[in-house]
C-alpha positions in Angstrom: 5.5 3.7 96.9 3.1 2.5 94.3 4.4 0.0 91.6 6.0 1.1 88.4 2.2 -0.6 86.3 0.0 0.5 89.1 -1.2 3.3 86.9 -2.3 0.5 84.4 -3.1 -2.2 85.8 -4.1 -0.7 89.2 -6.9 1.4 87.6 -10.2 1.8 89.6 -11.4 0.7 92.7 -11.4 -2.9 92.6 -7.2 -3.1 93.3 -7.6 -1.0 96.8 -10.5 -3.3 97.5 -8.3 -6.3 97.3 -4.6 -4.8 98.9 -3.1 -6.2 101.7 -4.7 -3.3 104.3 -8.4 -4.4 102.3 -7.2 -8.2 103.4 -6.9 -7.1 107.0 -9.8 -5.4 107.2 -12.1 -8.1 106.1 -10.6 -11.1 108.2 -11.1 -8.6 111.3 -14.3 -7.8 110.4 -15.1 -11.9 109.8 -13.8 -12.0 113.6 -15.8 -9.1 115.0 -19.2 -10.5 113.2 -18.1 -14.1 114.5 -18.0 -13.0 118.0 -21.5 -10.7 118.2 -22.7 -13.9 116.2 -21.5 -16.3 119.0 -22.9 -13.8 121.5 -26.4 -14.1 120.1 -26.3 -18.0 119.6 -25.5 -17.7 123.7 -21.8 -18.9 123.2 -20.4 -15.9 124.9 -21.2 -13.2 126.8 -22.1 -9.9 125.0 -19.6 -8.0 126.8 -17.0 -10.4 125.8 -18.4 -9.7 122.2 -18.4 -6.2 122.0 -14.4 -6.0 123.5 -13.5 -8.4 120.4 -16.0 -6.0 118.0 -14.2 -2.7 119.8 -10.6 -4.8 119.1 -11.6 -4.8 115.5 -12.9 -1.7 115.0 -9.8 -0.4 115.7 -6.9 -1.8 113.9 -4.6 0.7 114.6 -4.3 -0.8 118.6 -3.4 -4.4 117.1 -0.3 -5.9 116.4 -1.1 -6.2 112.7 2.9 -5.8 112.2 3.0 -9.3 113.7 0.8 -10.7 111.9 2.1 -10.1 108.5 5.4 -11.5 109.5 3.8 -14.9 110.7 1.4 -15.3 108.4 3.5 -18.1 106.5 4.4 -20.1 110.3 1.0 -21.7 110.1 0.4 -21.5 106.0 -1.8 -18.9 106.5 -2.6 -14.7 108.7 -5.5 -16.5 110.8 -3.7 -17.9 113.6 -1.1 -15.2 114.6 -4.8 -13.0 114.2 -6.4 -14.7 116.5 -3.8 -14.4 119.3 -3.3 -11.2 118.5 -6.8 -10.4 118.9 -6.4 -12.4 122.6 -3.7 -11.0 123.5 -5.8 -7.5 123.0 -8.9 -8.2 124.5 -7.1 -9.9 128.0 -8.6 -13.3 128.8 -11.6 -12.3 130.0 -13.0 -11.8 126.3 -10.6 -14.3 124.8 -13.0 -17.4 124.4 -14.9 -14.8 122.0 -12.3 -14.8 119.6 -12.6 -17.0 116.6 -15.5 -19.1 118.2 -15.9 -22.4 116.7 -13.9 -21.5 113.7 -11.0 -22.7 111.8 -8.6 -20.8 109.9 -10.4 -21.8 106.7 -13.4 -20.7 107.8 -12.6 -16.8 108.4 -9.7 -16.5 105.1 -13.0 -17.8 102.9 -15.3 -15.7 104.8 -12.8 -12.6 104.4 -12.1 -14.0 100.8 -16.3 -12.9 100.1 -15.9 -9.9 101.6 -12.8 -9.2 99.7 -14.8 -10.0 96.5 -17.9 -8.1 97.1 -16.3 -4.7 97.7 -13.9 -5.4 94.7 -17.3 -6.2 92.8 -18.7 -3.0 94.1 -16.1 -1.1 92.6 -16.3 -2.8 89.4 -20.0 -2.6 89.0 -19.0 1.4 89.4 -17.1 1.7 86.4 -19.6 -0.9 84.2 -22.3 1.1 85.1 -20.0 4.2 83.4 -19.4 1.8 80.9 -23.5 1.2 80.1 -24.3 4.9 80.2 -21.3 5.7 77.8 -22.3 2.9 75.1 -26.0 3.2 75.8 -25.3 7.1 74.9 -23.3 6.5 71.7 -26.5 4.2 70.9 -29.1 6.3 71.2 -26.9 9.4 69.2 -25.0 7.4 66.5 -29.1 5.1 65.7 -28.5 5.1 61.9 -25.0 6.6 61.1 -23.3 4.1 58.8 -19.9 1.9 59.3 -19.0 -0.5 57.5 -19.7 -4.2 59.3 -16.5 -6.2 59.4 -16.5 -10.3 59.7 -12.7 -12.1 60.2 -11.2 -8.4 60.2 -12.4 -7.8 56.3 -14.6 -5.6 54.9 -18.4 -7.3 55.1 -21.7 -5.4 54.9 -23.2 -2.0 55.9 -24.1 -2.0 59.5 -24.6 1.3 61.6 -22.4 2.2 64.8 -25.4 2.6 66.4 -25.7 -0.8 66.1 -22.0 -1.9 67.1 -22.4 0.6 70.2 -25.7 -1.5 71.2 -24.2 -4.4 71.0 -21.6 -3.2 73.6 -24.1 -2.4 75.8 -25.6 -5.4 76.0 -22.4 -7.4 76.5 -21.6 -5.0 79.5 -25.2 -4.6 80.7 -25.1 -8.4 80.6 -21.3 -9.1 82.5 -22.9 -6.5 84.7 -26.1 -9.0 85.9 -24.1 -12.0 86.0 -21.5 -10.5 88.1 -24.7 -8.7 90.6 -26.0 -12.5 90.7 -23.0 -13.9 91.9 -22.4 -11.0 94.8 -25.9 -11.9 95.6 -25.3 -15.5 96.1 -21.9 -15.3 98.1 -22.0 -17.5 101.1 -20.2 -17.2 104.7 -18.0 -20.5 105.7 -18.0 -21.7 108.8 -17.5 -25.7 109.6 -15.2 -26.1 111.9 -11.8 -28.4 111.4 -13.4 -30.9 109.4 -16.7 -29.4 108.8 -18.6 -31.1 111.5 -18.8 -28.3 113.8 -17.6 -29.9 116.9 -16.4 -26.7 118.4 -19.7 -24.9 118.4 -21.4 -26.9 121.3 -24.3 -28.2 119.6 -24.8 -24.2 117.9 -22.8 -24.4 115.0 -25.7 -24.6 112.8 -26.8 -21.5 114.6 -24.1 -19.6 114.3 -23.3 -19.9 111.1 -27.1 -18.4 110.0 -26.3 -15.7 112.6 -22.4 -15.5 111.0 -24.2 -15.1 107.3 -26.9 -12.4 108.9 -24.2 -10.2 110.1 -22.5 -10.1 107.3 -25.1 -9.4 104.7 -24.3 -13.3 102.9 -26.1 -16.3 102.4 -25.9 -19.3 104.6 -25.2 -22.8 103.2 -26.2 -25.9 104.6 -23.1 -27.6 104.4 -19.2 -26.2 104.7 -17.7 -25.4 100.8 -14.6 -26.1 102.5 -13.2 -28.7 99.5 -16.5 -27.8 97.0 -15.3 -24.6 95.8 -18.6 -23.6 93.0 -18.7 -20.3 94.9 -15.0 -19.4 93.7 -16.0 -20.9 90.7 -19.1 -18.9 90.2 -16.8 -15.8 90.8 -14.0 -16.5 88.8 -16.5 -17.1 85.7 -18.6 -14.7 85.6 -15.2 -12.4 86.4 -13.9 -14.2 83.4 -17.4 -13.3 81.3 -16.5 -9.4 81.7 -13.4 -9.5 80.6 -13.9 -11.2 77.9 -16.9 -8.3 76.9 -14.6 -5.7 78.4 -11.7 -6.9 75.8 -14.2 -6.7 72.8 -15.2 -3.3 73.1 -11.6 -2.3 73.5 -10.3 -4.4 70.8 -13.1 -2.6 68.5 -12.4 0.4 69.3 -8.7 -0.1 68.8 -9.6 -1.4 65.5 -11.7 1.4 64.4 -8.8 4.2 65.9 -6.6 2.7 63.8 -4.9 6.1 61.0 -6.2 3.9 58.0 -9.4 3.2 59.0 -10.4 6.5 61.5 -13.7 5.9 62.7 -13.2 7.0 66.3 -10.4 8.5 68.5 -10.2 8.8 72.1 -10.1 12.2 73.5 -7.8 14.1 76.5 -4.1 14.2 76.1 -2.9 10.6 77.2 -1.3 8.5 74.1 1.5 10.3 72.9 5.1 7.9 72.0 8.6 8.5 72.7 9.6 8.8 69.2 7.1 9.9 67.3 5.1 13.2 68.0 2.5 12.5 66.0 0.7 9.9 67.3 -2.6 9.8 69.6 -3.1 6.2 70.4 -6.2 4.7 72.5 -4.4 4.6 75.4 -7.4 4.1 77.4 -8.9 1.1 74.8 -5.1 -0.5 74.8 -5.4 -0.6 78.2 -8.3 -2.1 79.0 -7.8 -4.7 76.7 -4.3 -5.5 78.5 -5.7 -5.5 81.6 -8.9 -7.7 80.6 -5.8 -9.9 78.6 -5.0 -11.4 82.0 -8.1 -12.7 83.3 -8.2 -15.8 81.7 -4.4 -17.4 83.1 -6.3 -16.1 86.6 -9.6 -17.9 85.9 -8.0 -21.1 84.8 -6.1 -20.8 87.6 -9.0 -20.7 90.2 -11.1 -23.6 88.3 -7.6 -25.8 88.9 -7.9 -25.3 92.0 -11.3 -26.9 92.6 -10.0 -30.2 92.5 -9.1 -30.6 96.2 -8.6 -33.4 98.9 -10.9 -34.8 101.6 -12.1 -32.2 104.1 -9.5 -29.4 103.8 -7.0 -28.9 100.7 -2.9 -28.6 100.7 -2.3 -26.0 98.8 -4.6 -25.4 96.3 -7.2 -23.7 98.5 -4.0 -21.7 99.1 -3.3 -20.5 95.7 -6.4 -19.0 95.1 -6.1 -15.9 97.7 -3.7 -14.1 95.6 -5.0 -15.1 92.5 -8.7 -14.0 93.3 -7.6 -10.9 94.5 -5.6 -10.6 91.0 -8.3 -11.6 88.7 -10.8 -8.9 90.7 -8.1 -6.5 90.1 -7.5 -6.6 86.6 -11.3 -6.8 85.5 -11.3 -3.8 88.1 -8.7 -2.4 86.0 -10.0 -3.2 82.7 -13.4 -1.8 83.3 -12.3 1.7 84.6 -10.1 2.2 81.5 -13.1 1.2 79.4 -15.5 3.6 81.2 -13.1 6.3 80.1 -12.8 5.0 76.7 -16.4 5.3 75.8 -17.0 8.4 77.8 -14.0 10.4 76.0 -14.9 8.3 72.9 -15.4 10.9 69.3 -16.9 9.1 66.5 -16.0 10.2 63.0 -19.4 9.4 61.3 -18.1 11.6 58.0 -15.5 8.8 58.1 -17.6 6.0 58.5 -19.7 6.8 56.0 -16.7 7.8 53.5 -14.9 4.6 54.6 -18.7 2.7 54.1 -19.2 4.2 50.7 -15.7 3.8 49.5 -16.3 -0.1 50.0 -19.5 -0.8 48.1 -18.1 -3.9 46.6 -19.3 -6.4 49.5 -22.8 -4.7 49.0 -22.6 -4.7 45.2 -21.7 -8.8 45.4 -25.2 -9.2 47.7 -27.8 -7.3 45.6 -26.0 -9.0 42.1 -26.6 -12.6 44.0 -30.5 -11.1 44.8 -31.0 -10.0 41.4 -29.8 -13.0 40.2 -31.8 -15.5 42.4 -35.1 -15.7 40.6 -33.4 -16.9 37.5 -30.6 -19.0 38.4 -31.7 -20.1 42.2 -29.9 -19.1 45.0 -27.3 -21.0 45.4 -26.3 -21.0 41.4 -26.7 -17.1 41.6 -24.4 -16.5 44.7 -21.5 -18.7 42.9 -22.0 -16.3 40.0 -22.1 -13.5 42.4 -18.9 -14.6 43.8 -17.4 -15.3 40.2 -17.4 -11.7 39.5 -16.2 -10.6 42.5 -13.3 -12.7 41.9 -12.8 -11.5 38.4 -12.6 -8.5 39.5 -10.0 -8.7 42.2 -8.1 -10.8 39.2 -8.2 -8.4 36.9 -8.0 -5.3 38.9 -11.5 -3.9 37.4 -14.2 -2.2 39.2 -16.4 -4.4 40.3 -19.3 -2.4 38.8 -17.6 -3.1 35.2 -17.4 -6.7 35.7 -21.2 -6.9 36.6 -21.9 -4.6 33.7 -20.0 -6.8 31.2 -21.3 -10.3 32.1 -24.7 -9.7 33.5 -27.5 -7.8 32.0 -28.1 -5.8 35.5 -27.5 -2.5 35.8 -25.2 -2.4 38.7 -26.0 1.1 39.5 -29.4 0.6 39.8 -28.6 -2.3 42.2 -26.9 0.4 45.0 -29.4 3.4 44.3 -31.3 3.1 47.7 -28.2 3.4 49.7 -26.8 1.6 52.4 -29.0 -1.6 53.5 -28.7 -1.8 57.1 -31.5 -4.2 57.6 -32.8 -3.9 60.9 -30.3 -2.1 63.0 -32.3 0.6 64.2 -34.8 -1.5 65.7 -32.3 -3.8 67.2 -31.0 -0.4 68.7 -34.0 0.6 69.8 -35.0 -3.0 71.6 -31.4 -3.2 73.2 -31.9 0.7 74.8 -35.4 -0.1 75.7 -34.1 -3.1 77.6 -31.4 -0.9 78.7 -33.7 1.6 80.4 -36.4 -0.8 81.7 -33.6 -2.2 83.6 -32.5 1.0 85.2 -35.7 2.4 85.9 -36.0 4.6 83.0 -39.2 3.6 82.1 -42.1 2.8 84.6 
């Protein structure tokens, strides 16, 4: 039975990629590449390789049950593995399980394989993400909203713009996330890191460990030097914190007074109150990306660690990696349905844009004003009236009418200045495509 907040926080493949069954797979795949690895280095005989690779191919023979109950004698699943894996494979194969190694070295190894299918899944939904925002980009070029700063009412931008800008936060959590699967490393050391076990090979081996499994070799052991969790955990960290923005805007701009966008399908309804449609899939995402940064912190604690092997906080960062992958998981496959079901209002935006031409009005007046009273003396009268206005409850427009001899009018006739935005749009989805081959 799944959990009660699966359905939330459980979203996407990232949280099957990191369950208990996902664990299992990954250390016995650690042990299977270990052995053919060992068997190429000339530490074992093939044969005795391939029984330990045929052990692991098929969990379903192993006493996994076994495992899982022992997996807290020793601190840790690795040892009641490895004798399971012994006791499968007879003694003739036995010395091929877990050559060389120490438990440390297959839970980190498993730990990066963990990671990069979790990463997989979560590069998925990002790419969903991109295409959505990228979409809304290209469509919504020059429609006008109106810019907020500090959650008040600013300047004219255009939701082309705001959609670009989402974009490149998740194009850009997408390439630092791809250069940190690229960069994962194996572990293997040994007890203490010196490879003493490995018969003069261990050097060997470990390149031969990292070329089975598709990672990078490291000259050294990370055993206690933990910048490859690190790297993770950060750039984990990065995405949420993009994945949280989008939402959080979109929230924002759902919002009954302000109606810019809604989410479409059937989900947000309430207990009590028919009415409503909330951004479920926006709320969500933001609660899930909400957690990332207790996990993150978590993980850089746990850097600090002693001498050659670490009590205890090496061992708090399985579940919490697993965690942190989950929720980002989570957070970006409720955002890829956000901004795939998204509907912009643009009637609204530009009603709710026109409606608020005070911000604008306050601009031009200090522009007008600048060649005769310098710039800075012409944006404190600027702000003056603007004040006045909110003092007296009079139109902005009279205000500027009664103490300066503009014609405040004449100051908003053009429209909307959005500066820029389009091209900005344009240079963000001309990145956007270069990078995914759009464009030779």
């Amino acid at each position: 039975m799944s959990g009660l907040f699966d359905g939330t926080f459980a979203r996407g493949g990232a949280a099957a990629a990191v369950s208990d069954p996902a664990w299992l797979d990954a250390l016995l795949d650690v042990e299977a590449a270990l052995a053919r690895a060992a068997a190429r280095t000339g530490l074992v005989a093939t044969t005795a390789a391939d029984a330990v690779s045929r052990a692991c191919a098929e969990p379903a023979g192993l006493d996994l049950a076994t495992v899982v109950a022992r997996a807290a004698d020793a601190g840790n699943p690795v040892p009641p593995l490895v004798r399971v894996l012994q006791d499968a494979v007879g003694p003739d194969a036995a010395r091929a399980v877990h050559v060389g190694a120490t438990s440390q070295d297959v839970l980190d190894t498993a730990l990066v394989l963990v990671a990069r299918r979790a990463l997989a899944a979560i590069d998925r939904d990002l790419v969903v993400a991109a295409e959505a925002a990228a979409g809304l980009a290209r469509e919504h070029r020059d429609d006008v909203v109106m810019g907020r700063t500090l959650m008040q009412q600013a300047l004219p931008t255009t939701f082309g713009l705001k959609a670009a800008g989402w974009l490149a936060g998740l194009a850009g959590a997408r390439a630092r996330l791809l250069a940190v699967d690229a960069s994962l490393p194996v572990q293997y050391g040994g007890a203490v890191g010196t490879l003493v076990a490995s018969d003069g090979s261990g050097v060997d081996l470990r390149t031969a460990l990292a070329a089975e499994l598709g990672l990078t070799a490291t000259p050294v052991a990370w055993h206690t030097v933990r910048l490859p969790i690190a790297d993770l955990a950060g750039a984990l960290g990065a995405a949420a914190g993009v994945l949280a923005t989008v939402a959080v805007d979109v929230v924002l701009m759902a919002q009954t007074e302000v109606g810019e966008v809604s989410e479409g399908g059937s989900r947000g309804g309430s207990s009590a109150m028919p009415h409503k449609h909330n951004p479920v899939a926006a709320i969500s995402a933001r609660a899930c990306a909400r957690r990332a940064p207790g996990l993150v912190a978590t993980l850089f604690a746990a850097m600090e660690q002693e001498h050659e092997r670490s009590a205890g906080a090496w061992h708090s960062e399985w579940p919490t990696t697993s965690d942190l992958l989950a929720t980002v998981g989570s957070a970006a496959a409720w955002l890829a349905e956000c901004l795939t079901d998204l509907r912009p209002d643009v009637a609204r935006m530009a009603a709710n844009a026109e409606a608020a031409r005070d911000p604008e009005l306050a601009g031009a007046l200090a522009d007008a004003l600048t060649p005769s009273l310098g710039r800075s003396a012409a944006h404190d009268a600027a702000a003056e009236a603007v004040h006045e206005a909110r003092r007296s409850g009079t139109p902005l427009a009279e205000v500027v009418a009664a103490r300066f001899d503009v014609d405040a009018t004449a100051l908003l006739a053009s429209g909307p200045d959005v500066g820029e935005a389009s091209a900005q749009v344009e240079a963000v989805l001309s990145e956007y495509d270069r990078n995914t081959g759009r464009t030779a």
